[in-house]
N, C-alpha and C positions, 0 to 999 in steps of 0.2 A: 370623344377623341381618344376614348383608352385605348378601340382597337388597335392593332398596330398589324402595316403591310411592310416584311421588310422582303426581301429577296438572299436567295441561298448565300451569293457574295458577300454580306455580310459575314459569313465564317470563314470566308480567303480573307477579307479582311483585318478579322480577329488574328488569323496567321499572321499577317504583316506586321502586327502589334506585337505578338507576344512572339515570335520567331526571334529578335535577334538576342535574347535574353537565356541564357543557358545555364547560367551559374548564380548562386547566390551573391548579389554584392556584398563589400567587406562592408559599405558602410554604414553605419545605426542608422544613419537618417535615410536612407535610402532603401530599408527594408518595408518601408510600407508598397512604395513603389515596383519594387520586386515581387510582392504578392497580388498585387495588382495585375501583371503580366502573366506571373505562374496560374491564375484563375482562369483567365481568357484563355492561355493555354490547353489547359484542362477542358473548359469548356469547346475548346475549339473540335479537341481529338477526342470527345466526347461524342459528338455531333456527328464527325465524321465518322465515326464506327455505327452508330445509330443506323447512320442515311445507308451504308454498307450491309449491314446484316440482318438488321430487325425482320420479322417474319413478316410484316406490312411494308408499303408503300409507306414513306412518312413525310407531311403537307410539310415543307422549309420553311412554308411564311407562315404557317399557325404554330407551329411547335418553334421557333425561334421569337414570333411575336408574344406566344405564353410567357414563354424565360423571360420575355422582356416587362412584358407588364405584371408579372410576377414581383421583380426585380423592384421595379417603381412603385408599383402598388404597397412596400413596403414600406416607402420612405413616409411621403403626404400626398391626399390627393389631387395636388396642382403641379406637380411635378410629373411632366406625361412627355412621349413620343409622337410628332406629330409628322405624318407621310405627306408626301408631296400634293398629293389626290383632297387633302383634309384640309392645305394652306389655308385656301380660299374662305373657306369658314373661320377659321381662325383670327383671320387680318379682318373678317367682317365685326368680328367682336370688339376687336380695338378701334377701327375707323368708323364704321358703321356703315359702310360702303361697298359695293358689288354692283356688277354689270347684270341685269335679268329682266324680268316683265316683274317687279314689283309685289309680289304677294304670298301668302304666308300657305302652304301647302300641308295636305294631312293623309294619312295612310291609316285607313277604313277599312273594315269587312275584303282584306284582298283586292283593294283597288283605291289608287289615289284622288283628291278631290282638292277642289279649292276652297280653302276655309276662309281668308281673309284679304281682300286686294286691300293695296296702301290704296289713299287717297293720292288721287292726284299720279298716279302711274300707269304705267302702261297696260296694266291687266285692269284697273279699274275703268280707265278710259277707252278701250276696246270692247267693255261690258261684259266680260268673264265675275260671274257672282259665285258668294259663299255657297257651297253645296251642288256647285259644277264637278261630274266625275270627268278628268281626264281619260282619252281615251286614246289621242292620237297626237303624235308633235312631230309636226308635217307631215311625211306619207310613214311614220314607223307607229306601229299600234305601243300601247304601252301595257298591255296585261301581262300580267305576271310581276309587273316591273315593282322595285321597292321604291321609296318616295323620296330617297336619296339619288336612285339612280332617274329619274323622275325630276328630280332638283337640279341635277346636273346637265340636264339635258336643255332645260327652261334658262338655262344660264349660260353667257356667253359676249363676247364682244359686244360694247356699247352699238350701236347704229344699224348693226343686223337684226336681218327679219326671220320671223317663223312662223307657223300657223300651229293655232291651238283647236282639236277638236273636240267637243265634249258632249256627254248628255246630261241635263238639264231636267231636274223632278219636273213633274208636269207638261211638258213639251215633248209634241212627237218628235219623231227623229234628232238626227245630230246636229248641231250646232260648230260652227265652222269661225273662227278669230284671225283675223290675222295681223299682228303684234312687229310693233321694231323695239329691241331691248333697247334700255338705255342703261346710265351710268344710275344709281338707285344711292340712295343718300339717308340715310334714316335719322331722325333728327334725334338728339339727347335729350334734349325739351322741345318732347312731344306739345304739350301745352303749357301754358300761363294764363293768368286773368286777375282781376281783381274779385275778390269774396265778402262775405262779412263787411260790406258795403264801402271799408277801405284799406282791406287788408291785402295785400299781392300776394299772389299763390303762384309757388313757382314747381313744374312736379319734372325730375329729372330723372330717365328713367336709365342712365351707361353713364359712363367714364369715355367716349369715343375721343377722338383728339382733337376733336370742336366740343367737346363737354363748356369747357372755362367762357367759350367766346361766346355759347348760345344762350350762357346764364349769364353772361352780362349783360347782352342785348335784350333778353325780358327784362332783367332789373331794370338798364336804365328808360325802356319802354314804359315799366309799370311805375318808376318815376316820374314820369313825365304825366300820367294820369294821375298822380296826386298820392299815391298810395303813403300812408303814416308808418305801414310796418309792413312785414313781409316773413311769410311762413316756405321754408322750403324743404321740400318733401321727397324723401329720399328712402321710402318705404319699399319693400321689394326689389331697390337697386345692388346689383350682387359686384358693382365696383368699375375696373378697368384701368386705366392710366393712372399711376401713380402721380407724374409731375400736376394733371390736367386736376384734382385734390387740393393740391397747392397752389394751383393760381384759383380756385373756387375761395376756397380760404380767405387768399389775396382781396380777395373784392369786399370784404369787409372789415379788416385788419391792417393797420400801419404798415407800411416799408420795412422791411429788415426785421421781422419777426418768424424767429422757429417756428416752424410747422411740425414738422418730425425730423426724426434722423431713424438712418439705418446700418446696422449690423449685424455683421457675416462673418462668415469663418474667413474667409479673404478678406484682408482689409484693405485691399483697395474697391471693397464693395460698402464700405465705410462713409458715409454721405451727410450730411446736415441739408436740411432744405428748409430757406427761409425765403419769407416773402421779397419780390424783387418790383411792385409797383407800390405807385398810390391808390389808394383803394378806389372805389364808386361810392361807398358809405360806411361808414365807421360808425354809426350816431343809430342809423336806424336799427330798433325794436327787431331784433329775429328772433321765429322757433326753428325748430326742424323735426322735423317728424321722421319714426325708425321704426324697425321692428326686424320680425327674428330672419327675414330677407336680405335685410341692411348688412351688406359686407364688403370687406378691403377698402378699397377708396372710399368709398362713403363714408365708413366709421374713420378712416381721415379726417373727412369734414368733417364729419358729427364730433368727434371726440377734439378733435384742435380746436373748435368754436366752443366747446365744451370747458376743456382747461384753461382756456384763454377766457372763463368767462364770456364772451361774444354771443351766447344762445342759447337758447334753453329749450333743453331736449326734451319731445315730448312722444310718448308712443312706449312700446315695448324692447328689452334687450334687445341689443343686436347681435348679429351672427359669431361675429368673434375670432376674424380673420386676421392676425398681425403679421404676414407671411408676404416676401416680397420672390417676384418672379423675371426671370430676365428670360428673354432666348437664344441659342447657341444652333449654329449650322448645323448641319451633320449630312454625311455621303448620297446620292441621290436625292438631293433637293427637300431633303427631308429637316427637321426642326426640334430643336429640345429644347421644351417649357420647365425650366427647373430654377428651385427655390436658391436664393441667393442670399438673404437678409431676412434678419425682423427687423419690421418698424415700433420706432418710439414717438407717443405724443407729447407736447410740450412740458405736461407733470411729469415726463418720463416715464410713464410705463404704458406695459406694454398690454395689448388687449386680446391676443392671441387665448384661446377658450380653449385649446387640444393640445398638449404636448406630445406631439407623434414621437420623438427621440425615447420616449419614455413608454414603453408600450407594455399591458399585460402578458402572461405567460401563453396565453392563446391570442395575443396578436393582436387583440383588442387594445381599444384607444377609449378614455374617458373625458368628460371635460374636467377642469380643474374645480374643483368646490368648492365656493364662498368660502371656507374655513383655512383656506391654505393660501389665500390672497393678500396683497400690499393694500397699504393705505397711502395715498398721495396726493397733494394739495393741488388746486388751480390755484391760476392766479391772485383769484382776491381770498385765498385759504379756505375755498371748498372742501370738503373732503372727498375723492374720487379713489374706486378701486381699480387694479391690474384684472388681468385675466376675464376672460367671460364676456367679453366685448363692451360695449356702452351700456352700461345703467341710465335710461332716462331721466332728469330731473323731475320728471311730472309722470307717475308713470300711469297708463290707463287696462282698464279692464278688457280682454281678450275677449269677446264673444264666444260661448260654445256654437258650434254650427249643428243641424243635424245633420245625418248622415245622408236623407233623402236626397239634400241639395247637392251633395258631393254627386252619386248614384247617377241624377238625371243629366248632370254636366258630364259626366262620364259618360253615360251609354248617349248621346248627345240630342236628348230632349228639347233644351233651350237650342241649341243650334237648326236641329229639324223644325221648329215650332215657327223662329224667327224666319226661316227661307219660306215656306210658306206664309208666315203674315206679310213677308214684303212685296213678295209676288202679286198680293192681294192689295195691299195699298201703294199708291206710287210715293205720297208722303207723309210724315206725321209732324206735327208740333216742331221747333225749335226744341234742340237738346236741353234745354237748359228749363222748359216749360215742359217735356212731356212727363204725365202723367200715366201709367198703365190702367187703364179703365178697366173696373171687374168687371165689365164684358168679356174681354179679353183673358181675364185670368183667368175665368170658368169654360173660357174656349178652348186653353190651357189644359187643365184640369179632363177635360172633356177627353182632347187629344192622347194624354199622359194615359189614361185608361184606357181608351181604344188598343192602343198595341201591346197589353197584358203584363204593365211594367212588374218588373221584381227586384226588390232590392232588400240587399242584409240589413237585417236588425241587430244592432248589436246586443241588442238583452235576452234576446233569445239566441244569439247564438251561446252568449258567456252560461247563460241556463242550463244548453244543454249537455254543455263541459259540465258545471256544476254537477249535473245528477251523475256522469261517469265517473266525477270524481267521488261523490256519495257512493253509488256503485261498489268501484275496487275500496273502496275504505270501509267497505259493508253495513252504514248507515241508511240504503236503500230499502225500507220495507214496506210494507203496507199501508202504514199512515206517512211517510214521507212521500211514496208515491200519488197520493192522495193531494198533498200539497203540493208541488209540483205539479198536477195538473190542474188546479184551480190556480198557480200562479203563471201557467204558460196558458190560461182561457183568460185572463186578467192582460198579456200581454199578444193577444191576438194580432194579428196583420193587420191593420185596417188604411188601405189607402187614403180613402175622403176624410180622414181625421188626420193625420198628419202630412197633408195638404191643404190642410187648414191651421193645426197648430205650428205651422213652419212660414205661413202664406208672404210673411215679412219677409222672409231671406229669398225665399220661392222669386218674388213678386222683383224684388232687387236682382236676382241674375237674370231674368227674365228681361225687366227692361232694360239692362246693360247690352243684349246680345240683338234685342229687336232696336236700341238706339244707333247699336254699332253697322247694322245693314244701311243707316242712312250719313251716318258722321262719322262712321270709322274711328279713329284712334281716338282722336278727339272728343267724339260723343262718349266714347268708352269712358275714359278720362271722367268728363263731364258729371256724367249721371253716379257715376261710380263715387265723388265727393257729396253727394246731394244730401245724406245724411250722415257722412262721418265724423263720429263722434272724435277722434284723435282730433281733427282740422276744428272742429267747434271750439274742444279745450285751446289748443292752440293761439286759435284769435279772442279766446276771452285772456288768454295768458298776456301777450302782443299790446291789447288796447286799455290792461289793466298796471298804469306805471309802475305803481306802488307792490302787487304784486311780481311784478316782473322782476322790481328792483331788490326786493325779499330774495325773490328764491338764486339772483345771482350776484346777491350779498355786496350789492352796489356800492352798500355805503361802509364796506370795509375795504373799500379798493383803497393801495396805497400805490 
């Protein structure tokens, strides 16, 4: 959303602003106000001598959108200008809702395609599949088209009809759909289930403004199945509604309990928010699981259940967003997303990781240091720090990944790999039972070679920096060259070996994307917990009293 579409009136605008101010005010307080106006000024007859004489043609909406996202780009990055054309997107991030044919769209090799229909919508139930190239949306071709202008087009009043044309790998000619949009709803909890044979797993993946009401309905769901404790998973969620935080909180926490507060330079942006029901459970056993995803609302939750004692965090740092956002109108239907407040949790502080206010001499932003952080207690006198977002209670080990697996989800192996295998079979297993049979991975394997993959090594490429850097430092001679070439024949290319020593992570995206062609979000979901070590520690954390009541120091509660 940084782009920014404004139109030339925006600087008659700025005239109307800064035109009736001609003099400096007498009064102290009033001089900031006054420069405020003299800048816009400036900027205005700036612009207009520009548009007047410059030896070019000069673009009004680029060259005024620059200044603006200039301007912003200096403060933080969630303080943005959103155009009237961009709403729609934006309101979809806070609701989760939009009128379309339901499906996640991608822009390819100069031409768009269908990567993902939701379940259960209107592109999955018309039979539009992943790796469908669009080519027509009703009688208008779409080549050339970007997959924005492509999105906009797929979107549109609830109960209207359109026709989608496509071609389809392996299928002669074109393929012909014809679709009614509907109203499209994206759930917040995608899934829930019981795990570890009585544990509820709840995986939330927004803030939308049905967030609070979709995780109570699994909770009290997965109560009703019996469940003793409950892990909720909030990995890779990047936040959303602040209040919808506070009622998640709500549901395990007393009545009349702080959650946070927030402060701004306006104080009437000045807020306390505490809990305003009775809970669903107060008693049962919870983790929650984070990681370096985990941002704004979520480290809400995470960090309030955190101070409050109430859970114990398990996974990796989180993101480290203390930064509160409100939006304001502005001219042509257009919208400003800008920062209004920090938030504090219960120990009072605050978890913000960037101090943007505070920027290097080239512009640059750091995070804050472990060394320059507060100490502050929970409830039953934990010790908790500021700054740097949530430190887990439990924390676990990061997998290195190789690089192979990035490469082939990039250039989009598993994605080509999976539309072919599903074309070929109509079903496999129940998500929760399939297996990837090394038939299949060597079918894999097979595939991945046929179309000449190549991908960066990073030791050889850091090697070949190394030897220029030898090189210009003049340590390059005869016998170093020597070694360097026996140390780049030592790290040769070799495909079938590192499709082999990778075949575990290989073999895990692999069956995420061939599970996702038959169960969608869900199976994703699914297979994707099947061996996560964070969810394991979790439910041994959960079903272990004594430890549980160790690490959130149970028995110093007063």
């Amino acid at each position: 959303m940084r782009k920014i579409h404004l139109v030339l009136g925006i600087a008659c605008a700025l005239t109307l602003v800064a035109g009736s101010v001609s003099a400096a005010p007498a009064g102290k307080s009033d001089r900031r106000d006054f420069e405020v106006s003299r800048n816009l000024d400036i900027f205005n007859a700036l612009f207009k001598e520009l548009n007047l004489f410059y030896v070019d043609t000069i673009n009004a909406e680029k060259a005024i959108g620059d200044g603006v996202n200039a301007m912003l780009g200096r403060l933080d990055p969630y303080t943005e200008y959103i155009p009237e054309k961009e709403k729609d997107d934006f309101f979809f991030s806070t609701t989760g809702e939009y009128a379309g044919i339901g499906s996640l769209i991608m822009e390819r090799d100069k031409a768009v395609y269908i990567s993902e229909p939701y379940e259960g919508m209107p592109a999955q139930l018309a039979g539009l599949r992943p790796g469908d190239k669009i080519v027509m949306i009703n009688n208008d071709s779409v080549a050339g088209w970007s997959s924005s202008k492509v999105s906009e087009r797929l979107k549109g009043p609830a109960n209207t009809k359109l026709k989608v044309t496509v071609e389809r790998p392996g299928v002669e000619g074109l393929l012909s759909f014809d679709l009614t949009r509907k109203k499209i709803q994206m759930p917040a909890v995608p899934y829930y289930d019981v795990v570890c044979d009585s544990v509820g797993y709840i995986y939330l993946s927004s803030f939308t403004d049905s967030a609070a009401d979709e995780v109570k309905r699994a909770l009290q769901e997965l109560k009703r199945r019996g469940i003793t404790s409950l892990v909720l998973d909030l990995r890779g969620n990047g936040g959303g509604i602040l209040e919808q935080a506070v009622q998640i909180v709500n549901l395990f926490v007393p009545k009349g309990v702080e959650v946070l507060s927030t402060r701004g330079r306006n104080k009437k942006m000045d807020k306390i928010y505490k809990t305003t029901q009775e809970p669903v459970d107060e008693k049962i056993p919870l983790a929650v699981l984070i990681d370096g995803g985990t941002a704004s609302s979520s480290e809400i939750v995470a960090g309030s259940l955190q101070d409050l004692d109430r859970a114990v965090i398990v996974g990796s740092r989180s993101y480290g967003k203390g930064l509160v956002q409100s939006t304001r109108p502005l001219p042509y239907n257009g919208m400003l997303k800008v920062t209004i407040a920090r938030y504090y949790i219960p120990s009072g502080r605050l978890i913000q990781a960037i101090d943007y206010s505070h920027r290097n001499p080239d512009g640059s932003v750091a995070r804050i240091p472990d060394s320059l952080t507060h100490e502050f207690k929970t409830a039953h006198g934990r010790i908790v720090r500021d700054g740097g977002g949530i430190k887990p209670d439990v924390e676990t080990s990061v997998e290195r990944r190789g690089n192979i697996g990035y490469y082939l989800m990039r250039d989009f192996y598993f994605f080509d790999f999976a539309n072919q295998y599903a074309a070929r079979h109509d079903t496999i297993a129940p998500a929760k039972e399939f297996v990837l049979p090394d038939s299949v991975y060597n079918e894999f394997k097979a595939f991945v070679k046929s179309k000449n993959f190549k991908y960066d090594k990073q030791s050889e490429r850091i090697l070949s920096d190394l030897k220029e850097v030898a090189k210009f430092e003049g340590y390059f001679d005869e016998k170093t060259q020597k070694q360097f070439e026996a140390l780049e024949a030592s790290l040769n290319h070799d495909l079938d070996r590192d499709l082999e020593t990778f075949r575990d992570e290989i073999s895990q995206l692999l069956s995420i994307e061939i599970v996702k062609r038959y169960y969608h979000q869900k199976g994703e979901i699914i297979e994707s917990i099947k061996d996560d070590k964070d969810l394991t520690e979790a439910c041994s954390i959960v079903n272990d009293k004594t430890r549980y009541g160790q690490i959130l120091n149970l028995t110093g509660k007063h």
